[in-house]
C-alpha positions in Angstrom: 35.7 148.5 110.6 39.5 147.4 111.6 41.3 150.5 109.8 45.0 148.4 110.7 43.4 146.0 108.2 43.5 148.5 105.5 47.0 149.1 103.5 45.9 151.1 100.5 43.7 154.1 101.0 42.0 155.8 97.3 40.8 159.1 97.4 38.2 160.3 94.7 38.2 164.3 95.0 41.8 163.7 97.0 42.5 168.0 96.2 39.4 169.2 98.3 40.5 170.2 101.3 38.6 168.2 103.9 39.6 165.0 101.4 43.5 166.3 101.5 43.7 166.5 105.1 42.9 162.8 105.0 45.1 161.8 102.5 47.6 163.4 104.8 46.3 161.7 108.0 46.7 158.0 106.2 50.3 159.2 104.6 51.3 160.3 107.6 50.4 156.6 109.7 52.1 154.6 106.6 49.2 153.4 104.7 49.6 153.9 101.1 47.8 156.7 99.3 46.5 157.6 95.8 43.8 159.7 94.1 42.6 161.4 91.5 41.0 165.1 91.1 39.8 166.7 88.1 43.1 169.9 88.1 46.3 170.4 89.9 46.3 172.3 92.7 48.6 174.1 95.1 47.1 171.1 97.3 47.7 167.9 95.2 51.2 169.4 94.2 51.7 169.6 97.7 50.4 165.6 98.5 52.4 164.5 95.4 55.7 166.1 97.7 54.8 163.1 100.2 55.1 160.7 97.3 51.1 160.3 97.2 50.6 159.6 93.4 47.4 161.7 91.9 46.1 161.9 88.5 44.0 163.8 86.4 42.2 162.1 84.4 38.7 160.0 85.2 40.0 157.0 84.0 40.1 153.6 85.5 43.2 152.6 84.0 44.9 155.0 85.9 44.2 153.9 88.9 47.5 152.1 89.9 47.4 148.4 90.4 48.1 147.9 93.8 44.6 149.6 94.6 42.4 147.4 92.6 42.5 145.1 95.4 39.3 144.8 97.2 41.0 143.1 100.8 43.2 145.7 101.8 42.2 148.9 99.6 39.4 151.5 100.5 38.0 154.0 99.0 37.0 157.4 100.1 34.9 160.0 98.1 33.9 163.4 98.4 30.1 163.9 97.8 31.3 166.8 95.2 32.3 164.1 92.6 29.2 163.7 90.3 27.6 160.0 90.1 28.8 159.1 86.5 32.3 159.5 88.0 33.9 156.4 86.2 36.4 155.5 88.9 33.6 155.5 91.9 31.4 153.2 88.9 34.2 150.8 89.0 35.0 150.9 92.6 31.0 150.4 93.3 30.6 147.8 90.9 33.7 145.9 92.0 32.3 145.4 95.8 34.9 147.6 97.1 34.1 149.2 100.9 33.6 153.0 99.4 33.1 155.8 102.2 32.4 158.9 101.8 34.2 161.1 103.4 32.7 162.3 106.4 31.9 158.4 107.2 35.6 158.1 107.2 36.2 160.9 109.4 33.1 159.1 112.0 35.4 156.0 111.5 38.7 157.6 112.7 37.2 159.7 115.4 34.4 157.4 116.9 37.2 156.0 119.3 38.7 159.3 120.0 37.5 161.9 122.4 36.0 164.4 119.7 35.8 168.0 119.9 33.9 168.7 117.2 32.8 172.6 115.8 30.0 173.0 113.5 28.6 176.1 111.7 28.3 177.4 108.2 30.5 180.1 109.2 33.2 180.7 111.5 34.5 176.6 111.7 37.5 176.7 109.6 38.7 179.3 112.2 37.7 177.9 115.2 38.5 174.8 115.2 41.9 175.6 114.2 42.2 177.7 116.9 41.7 175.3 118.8 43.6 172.5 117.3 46.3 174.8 118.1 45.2 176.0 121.7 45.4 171.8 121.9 48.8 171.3 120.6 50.4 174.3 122.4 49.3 172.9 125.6 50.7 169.7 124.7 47.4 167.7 124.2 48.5 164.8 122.2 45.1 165.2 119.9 45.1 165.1 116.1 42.9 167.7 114.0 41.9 167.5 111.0 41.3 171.2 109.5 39.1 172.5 106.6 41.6 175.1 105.8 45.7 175.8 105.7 47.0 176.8 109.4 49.5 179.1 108.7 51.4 178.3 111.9 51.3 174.7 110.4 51.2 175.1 106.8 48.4 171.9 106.8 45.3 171.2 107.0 46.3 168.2 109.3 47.9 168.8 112.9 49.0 165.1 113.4 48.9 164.2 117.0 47.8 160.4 118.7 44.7 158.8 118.5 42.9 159.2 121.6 41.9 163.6 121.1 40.5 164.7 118.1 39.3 168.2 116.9 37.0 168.2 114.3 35.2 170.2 111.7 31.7 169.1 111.6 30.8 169.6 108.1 27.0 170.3 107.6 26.9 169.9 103.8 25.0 166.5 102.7 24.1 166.1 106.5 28.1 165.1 107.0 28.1 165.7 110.5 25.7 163.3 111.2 28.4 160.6 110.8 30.5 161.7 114.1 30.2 161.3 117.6 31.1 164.5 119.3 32.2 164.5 123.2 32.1 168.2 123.0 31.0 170.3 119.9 30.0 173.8 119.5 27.2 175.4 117.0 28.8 179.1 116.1 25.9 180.0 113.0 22.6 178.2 111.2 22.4 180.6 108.7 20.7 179.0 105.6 22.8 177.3 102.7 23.1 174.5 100.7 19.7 174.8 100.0 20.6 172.4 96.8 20.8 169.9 99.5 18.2 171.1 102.3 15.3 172.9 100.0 14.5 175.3 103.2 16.1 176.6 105.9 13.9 174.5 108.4 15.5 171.1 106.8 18.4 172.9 107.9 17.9 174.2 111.7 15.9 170.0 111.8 19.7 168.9 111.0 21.6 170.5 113.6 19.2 169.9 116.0 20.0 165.8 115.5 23.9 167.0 115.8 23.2 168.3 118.8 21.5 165.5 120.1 24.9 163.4 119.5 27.0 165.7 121.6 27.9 163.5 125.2 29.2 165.6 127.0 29.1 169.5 126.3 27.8 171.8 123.9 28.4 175.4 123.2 26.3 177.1 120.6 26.1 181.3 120.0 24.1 182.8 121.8 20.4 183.4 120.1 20.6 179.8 118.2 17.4 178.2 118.5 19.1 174.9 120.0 19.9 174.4 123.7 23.3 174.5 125.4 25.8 176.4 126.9 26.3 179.9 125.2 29.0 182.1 124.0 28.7 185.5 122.5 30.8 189.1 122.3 29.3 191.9 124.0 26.4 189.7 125.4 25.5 187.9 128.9 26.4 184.4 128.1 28.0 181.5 129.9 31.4 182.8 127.9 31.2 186.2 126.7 34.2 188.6 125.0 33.6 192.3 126.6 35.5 194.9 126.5 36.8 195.0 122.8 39.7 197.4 122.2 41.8 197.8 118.6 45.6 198.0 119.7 48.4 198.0 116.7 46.1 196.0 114.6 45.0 193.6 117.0 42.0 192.4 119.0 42.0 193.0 123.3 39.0 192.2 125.2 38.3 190.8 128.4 36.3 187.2 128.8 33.8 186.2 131.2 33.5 182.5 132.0 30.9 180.7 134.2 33.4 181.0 137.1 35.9 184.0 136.0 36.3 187.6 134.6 40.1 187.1 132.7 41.3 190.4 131.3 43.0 191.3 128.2 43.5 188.4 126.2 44.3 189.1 122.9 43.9 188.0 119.1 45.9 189.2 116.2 42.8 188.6 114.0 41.0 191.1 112.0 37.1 191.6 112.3 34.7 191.0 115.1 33.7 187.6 114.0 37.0 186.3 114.7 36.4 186.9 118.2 33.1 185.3 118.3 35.2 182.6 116.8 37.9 182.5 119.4 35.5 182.7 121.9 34.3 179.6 120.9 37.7 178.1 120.4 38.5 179.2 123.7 35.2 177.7 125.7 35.6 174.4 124.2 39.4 174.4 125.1 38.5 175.2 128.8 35.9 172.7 129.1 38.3 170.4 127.6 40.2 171.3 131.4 42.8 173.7 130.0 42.8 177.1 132.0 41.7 180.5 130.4 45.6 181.8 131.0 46.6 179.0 129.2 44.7 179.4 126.4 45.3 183.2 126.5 49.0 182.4 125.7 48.4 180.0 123.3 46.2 182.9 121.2 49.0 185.1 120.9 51.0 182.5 118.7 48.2 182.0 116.4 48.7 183.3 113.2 45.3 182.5 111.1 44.1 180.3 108.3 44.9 180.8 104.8 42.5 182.3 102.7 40.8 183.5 106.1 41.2 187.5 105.7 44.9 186.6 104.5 47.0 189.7 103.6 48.5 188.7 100.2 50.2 192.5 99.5 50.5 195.0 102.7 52.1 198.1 102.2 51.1 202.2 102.1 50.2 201.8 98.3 48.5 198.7 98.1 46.7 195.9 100.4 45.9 192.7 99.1 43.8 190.1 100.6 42.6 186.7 99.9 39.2 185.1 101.8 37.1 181.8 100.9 34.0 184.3 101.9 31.2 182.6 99.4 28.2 183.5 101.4 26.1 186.8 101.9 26.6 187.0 105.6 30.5 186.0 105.6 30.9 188.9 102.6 29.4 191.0 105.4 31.9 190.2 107.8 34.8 191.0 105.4 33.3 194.4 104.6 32.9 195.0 108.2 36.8 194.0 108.8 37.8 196.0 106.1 36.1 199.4 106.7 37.1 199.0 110.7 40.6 198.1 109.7 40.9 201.0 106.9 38.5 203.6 107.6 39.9 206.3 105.0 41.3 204.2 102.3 39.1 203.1 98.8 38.1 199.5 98.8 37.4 196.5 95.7 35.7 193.5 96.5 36.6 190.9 93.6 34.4 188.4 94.2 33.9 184.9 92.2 30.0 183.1 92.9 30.8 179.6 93.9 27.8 177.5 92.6 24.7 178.0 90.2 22.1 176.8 93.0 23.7 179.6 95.9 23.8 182.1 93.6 20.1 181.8 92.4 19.1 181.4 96.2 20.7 184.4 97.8 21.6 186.4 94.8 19.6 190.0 96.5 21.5 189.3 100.0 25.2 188.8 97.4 23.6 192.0 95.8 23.3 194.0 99.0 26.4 192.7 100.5 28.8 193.4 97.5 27.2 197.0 97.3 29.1 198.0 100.3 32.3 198.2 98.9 33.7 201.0 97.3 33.8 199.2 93.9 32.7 195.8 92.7 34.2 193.0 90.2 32.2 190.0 89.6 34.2 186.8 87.8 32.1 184.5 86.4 30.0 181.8 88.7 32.3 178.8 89.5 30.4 175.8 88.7 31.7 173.0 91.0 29.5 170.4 91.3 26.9 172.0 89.6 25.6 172.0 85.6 24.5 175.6 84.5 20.7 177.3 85.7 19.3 179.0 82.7 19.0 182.7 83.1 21.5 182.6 86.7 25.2 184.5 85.8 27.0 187.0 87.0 25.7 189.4 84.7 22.3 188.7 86.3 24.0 189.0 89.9 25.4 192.1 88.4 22.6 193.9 87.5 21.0 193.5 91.3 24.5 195.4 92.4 23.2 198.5 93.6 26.7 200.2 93.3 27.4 201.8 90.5 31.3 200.8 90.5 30.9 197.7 89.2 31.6 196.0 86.8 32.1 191.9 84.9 35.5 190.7 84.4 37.6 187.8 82.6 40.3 186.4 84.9 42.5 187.5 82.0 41.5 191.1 82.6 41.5 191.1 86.3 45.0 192.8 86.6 44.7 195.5 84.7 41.1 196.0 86.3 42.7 196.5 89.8 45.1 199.0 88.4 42.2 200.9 87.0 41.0 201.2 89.7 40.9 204.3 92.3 40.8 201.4 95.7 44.2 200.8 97.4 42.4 197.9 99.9 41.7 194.7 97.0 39.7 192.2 98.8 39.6 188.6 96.3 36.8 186.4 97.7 35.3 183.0 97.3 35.7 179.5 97.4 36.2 178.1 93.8 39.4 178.5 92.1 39.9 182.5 92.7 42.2 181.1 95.2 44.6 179.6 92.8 44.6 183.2 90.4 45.3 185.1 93.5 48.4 184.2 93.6 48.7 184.7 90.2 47.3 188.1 90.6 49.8 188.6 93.7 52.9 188.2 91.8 51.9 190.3 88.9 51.2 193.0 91.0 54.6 192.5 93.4 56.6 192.4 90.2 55.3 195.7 88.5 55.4 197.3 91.9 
């Protein structure tokens, strides 16, 4: 596929944020770009800035004229649109080329040196980590992000077209579409088990990314797949030792295959972030940029939204926003917050993100929420996904071993926090809790 062929690009899904940092990407190179999604976002408000139109409605006559051309117009869909979507019906039936999304991204990147980091935890954060390790040290590369950089305020850091960094996404076997010159595995915890059934289907799956890595792959250390390793506290081929608190921030020393470099540091919370920027950081040097180098470049890097984001940060109160929607990432946020505020009363406010995940893992949510101080379930967030009979929070609930719990409206969720005796409010999950955070923020700023 010629891509300079193409003038219009059509996005179906264009708010989800893998879908939005292509929108971008096309914007940004001067194709024209258009899309629906099913509610405004902070993201579509945001492409509609760039003069992308986007409408909210499933309806083909919105679709504006200029992409109901078949020659020069493609279309690209997220696999979280359901089937009986009338606009990908008429696009289908039409003979229009339709992609789906990560058989775009293969299309952009397959010419490109790729850099590609998979996981179901931890990629968000890595590879923007390195996307910006990259673009501090002047690599021309282009990375397309599953999350907002908050040094960049995108999920897109538009470089050229020979280096891309990648998130390779393992949902509906995505990252089988790219070809990675270097790629790292940082977890293969099972999810998406809607998709996979077990969590051998799973493991099989990364296995056959691995086998498309060229050049270099890193995985954490105890994965059952072979390649370099890279671990904290550990013997690996790139291990973070050492680990020291200082002011808030992360100091450790790393060991590479050839060097012992000493206190690099990471003003990220929690000690998977520095699993994560070990990662980021063997990937980079294998890439040929020196540990130094990169060490510089980590002090400049100021997170991911909705990755352990502080939202509210003063004596009285702490706020903080994470896209945590899985039992062992909920773990990792508890962890964070009781090592960052040993003495102070926590919430977890947590919103289930699909029907299926919830049903699957609901003892390991159960036993995750439980550890903090006090827990408040919102009600499941559907997405993709029609209702299971008998699966709600209220079930979830009742697993809760804590007894500080309890079910809330959004409506309520306000005047739940000030009820409550926590001054440390962690809101987590990865449906639209992120959108009444910052509703929840500036209620709680303005009756300060």
């Amino acid at each position: 596929m010629n891509l300079n062929n193409i003038h219009n690009v059509y996005f179906i899904g264009i708010g989800g944020i893998g879908m939005s940092a292509l929108a971008n990407y096309f914007s940004s190179t001067g194709k024209i770009v258009a899309g629906y999604d099913r509610v405004e976002t902070t993201i579509t408000k945001s492409l509609s800035e760039k003069n992308i139109t986007i409408h909210f409605e499933d309806a083909v006559t919105l679709i504006p004229e200029q992409f109901k051309n078949k020659e020069n117009t493609i279309i690209v869909f997220t696999p979280a649109i359901p089937t009986d979507n009338n606009e990908l019906i008429f696009f289908n039936k039409n003979g229009f080329t339709v992609l789906k999304r990560s058989e775009m991204l293969g299309e952009i990147t397959k010419n490109t040196f790729c850099l590609a980091v998979a996981g179901t935890h931890g990629k968000t954060t890595t590879s923007t980590i390195l996307g910006h390790i990259l673009e501090v040290n002047k690599v021309n590369a282009t990375s397309f992000l599953g999350g907002i950089s908050e040094n960049y305020n995108s999920n897109l850091i538009l470089g050229g077209d020979k280096v891309t960094v990648v998130e390779a996404d393992e949902f509906d076997r995505s990252f089988l579409n790219l070809s990675p010159n270097i790629a790292c595995i940082t977890s293969m915890d099972a999810d998406h088990l809607d998709i996979y059934k077990n969590k051998t289907a799973l493991e099989d799956s990364f296995k056959e990314f691995a086998s498309k890595v060229s050049e270099t792959l890193f995985v954490k250390k105890g994965l059952s797949i072979f390649g370099k390793t890279f671990a904290v506290n550990e013997t690996a081929d790139y291990s973070a030792t050492n680990l020291k608190i200082n002011q808030g921030s992360y100091v450790f020393d790393i060991k590479t295959p050839t060097e012992i470099v000493k206190n690099i540091q990471i003003n990220l919370p929690g000690k998977h972030n520095v699993l994560n920027t070990v990662a980021a950081l063997a990937m980079a040097n294998s890439f040929g940029i020196s540990i130094p180098a990169i060490a510089k470049a980590l002090l400049t890097f100021k997170g991911v939204k909705r990755r352990f984001s502080y939202k509210i940060k003063t004596e009285k109160l702490v706020l903080i926003d994470d896209y945590a929607h899985h039992p062992t990432e909920i773990n990792a946020i508890v962890d964070a917050v009781k090592e960052m505020y040993p003495n102070r009363k926590n919430i977890g406010i947590f919103q289930p993100h699909l029907f299926s995940r919830t049903k699957d893992f609901a003892d390991d949510f159960a036993k995750s929420l439980s550890r903090f101080d006090e827990v408040i379930l919102l009600d499941i967030y559907p997405a993709r996904e029609k209702p299971i009979k008998g699966i709600t929070s209220n079930w979830l609930l009742e697993k809760i071993e804590n007894k500080n719990k309890l079910l809330s409206s959004k409506k309520y969720i306000v005047a739940n926090i000030k009820k409550s005796k926590a001054s440390v409010v962690v809101m987590i999950g990865a449906g639209d809790i992120g959108e009444l955070v910052e509703k929840v923020t500036q209620k709680l700023k303005s009756e300060d």
